[in-house]
ChimeraX commands (.cxc) that place a marker at each C-alpha (Angstrom):
marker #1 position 60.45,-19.20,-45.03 radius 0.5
marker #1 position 60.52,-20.06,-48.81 radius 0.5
marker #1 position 59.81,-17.09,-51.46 radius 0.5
marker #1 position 59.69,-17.34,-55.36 radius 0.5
marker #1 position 62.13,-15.49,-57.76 radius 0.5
marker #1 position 61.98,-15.21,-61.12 radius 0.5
marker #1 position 65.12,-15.58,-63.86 radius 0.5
marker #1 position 65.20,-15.94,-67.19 radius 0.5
marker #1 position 65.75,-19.32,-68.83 radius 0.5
marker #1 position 69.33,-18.04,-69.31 radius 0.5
marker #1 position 69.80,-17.56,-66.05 radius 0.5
marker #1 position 68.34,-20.66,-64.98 radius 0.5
marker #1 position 71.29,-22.19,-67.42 radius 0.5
marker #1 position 74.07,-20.16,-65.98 radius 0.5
marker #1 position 72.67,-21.09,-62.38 radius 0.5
marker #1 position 72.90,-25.18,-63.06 radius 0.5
marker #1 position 76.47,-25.33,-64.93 radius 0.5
marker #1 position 77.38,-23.48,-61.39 radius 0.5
marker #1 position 76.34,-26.50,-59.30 radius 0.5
marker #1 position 78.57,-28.26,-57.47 radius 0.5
marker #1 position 76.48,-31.31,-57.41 radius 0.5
marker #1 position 73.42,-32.28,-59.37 radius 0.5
marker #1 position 71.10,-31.65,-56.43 radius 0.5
marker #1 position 72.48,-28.45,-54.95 radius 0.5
marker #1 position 69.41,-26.74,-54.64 radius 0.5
marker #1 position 69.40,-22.80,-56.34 radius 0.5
marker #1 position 69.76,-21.26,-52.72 radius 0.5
marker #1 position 72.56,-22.67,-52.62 radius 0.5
marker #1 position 74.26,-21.60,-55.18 radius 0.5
marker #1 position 73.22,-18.27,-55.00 radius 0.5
marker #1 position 74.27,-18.17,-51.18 radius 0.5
marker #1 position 77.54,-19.47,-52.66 radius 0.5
marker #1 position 77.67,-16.35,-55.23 radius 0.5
marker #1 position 76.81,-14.41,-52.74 radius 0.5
marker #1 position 79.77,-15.65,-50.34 radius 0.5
marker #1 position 82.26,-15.24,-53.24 radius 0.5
marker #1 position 81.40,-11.85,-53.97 radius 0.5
marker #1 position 81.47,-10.76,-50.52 radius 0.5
marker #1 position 85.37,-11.93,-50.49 radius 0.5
marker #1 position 85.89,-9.98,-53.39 radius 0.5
marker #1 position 84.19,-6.94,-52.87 radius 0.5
marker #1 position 86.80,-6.72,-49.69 radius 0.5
marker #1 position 90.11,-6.95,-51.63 radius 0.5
marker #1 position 90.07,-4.81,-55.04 radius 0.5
marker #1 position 93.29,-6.73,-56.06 radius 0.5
marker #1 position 91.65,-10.03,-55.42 radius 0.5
marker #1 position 88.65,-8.69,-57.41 radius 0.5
marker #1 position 90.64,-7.90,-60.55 radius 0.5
marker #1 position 92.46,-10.87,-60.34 radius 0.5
marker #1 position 89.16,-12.86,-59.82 radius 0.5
marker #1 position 86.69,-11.13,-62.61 radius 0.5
marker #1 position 89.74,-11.82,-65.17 radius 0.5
marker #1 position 89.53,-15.50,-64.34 radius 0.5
marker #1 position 86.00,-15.72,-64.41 radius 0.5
marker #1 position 85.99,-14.09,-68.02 radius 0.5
marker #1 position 88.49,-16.07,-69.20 radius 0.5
marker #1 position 87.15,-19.10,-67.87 radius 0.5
marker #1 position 83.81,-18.37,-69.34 radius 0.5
marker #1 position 85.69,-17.82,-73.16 radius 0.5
marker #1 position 87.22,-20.91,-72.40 radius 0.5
marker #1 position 84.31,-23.07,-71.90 radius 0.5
marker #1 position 82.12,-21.08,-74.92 radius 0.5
marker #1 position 85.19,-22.70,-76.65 radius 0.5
marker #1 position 84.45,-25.76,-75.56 radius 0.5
marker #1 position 87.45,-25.92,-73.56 radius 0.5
marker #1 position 85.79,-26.71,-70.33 radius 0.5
marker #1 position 84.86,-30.19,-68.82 radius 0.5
marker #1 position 81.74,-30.90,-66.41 radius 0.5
marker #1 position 81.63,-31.46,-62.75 radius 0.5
marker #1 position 80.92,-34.93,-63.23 radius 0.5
marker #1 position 83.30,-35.53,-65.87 radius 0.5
marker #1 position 85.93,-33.90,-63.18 radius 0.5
marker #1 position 85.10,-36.06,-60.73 radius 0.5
marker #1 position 85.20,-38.92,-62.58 radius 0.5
marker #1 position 88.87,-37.94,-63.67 radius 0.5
marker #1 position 89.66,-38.09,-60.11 radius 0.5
marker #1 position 88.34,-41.08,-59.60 radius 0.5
marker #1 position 85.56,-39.21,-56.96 radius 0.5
marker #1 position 81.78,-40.77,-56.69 radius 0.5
marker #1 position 79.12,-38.27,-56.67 radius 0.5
marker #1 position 76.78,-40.02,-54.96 radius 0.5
marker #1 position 74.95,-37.03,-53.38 radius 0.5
marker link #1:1,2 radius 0.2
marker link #1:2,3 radius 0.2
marker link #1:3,4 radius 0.2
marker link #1:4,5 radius 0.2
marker link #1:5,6 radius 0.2
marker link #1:6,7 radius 0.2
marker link #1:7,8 radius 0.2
marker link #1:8,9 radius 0.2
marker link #1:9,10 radius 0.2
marker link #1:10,11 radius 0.2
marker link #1:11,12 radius 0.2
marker link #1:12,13 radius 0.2
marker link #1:13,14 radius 0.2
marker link #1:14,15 radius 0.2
marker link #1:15,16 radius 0.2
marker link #1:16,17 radius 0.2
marker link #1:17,18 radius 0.2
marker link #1:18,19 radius 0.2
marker link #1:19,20 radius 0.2
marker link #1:20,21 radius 0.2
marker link #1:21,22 radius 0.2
marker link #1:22,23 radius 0.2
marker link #1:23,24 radius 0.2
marker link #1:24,25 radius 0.2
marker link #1:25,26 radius 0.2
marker link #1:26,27 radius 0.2
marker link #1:27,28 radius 0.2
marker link #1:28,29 radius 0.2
marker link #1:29,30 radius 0.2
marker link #1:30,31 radius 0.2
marker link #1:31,32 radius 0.2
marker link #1:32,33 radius 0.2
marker link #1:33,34 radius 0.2
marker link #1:34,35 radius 0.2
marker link #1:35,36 radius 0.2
marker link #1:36,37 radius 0.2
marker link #1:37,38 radius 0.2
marker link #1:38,39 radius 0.2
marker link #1:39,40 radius 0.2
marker link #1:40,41 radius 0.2
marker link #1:41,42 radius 0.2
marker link #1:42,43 radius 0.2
marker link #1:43,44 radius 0.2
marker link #1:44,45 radius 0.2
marker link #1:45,46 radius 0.2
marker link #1:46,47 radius 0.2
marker link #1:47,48 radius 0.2
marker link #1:48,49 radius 0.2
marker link #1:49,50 radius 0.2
marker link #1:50,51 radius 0.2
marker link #1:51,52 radius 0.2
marker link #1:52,53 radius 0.2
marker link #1:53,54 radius 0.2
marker link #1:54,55 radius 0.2
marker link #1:55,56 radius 0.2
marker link #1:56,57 radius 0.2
marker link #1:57,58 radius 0.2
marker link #1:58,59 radius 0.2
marker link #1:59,60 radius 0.2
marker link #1:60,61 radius 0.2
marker link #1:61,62 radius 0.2
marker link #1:62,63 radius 0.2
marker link #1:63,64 radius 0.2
marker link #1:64,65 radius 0.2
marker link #1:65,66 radius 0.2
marker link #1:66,67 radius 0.2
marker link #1:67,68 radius 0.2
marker link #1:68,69 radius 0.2
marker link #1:69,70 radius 0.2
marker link #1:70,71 radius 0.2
marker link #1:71,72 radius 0.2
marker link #1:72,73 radius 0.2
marker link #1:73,74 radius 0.2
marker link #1:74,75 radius 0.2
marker link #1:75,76 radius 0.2
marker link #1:76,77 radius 0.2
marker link #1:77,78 radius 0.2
marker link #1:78,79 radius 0.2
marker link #1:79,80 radius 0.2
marker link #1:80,81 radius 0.2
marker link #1:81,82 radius 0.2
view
């Protein structure tokens, strides 16, 4: 059974540039936020090591630094015909 949530527009934003594929639906990637924080919560190394990427990953692509799934996979010469 289905159920509505609400999130900001920011949110929302945050939520699509984590897709993995255009049509991933939101329950997805939450389930896969979810999944990754489980594994973290379990190791506090991993954790550490893990939140420092994420921030600096998240600098990175404020900076501009960053590329797009698609523009990934089109670098690798994947279709994303999903």
């Amino acid at each position: 059974m289905a159920t509505t949530i609400q999130v900001t527009e920011t949110v929302k934003a945050e939520l699509d540039e984590i897709k993995s594929y255009k049509r991933q639906t939101y329950n997805e990637v939450i389930q896969k936020l979810i999944d990754i924080f489980d594994i973290i919560s379990e190791d506090k190394e991993l954790r550490g090591d893990v939140l420092r990427d994420i921030n600096e990953a998240k600098k990175e692509i404020r900076q501009g630094k960053g590329i797009t799934t698609e523009q990934l996979l089109k670098n690798l010469g994947i279709t994303n015909d999903v």
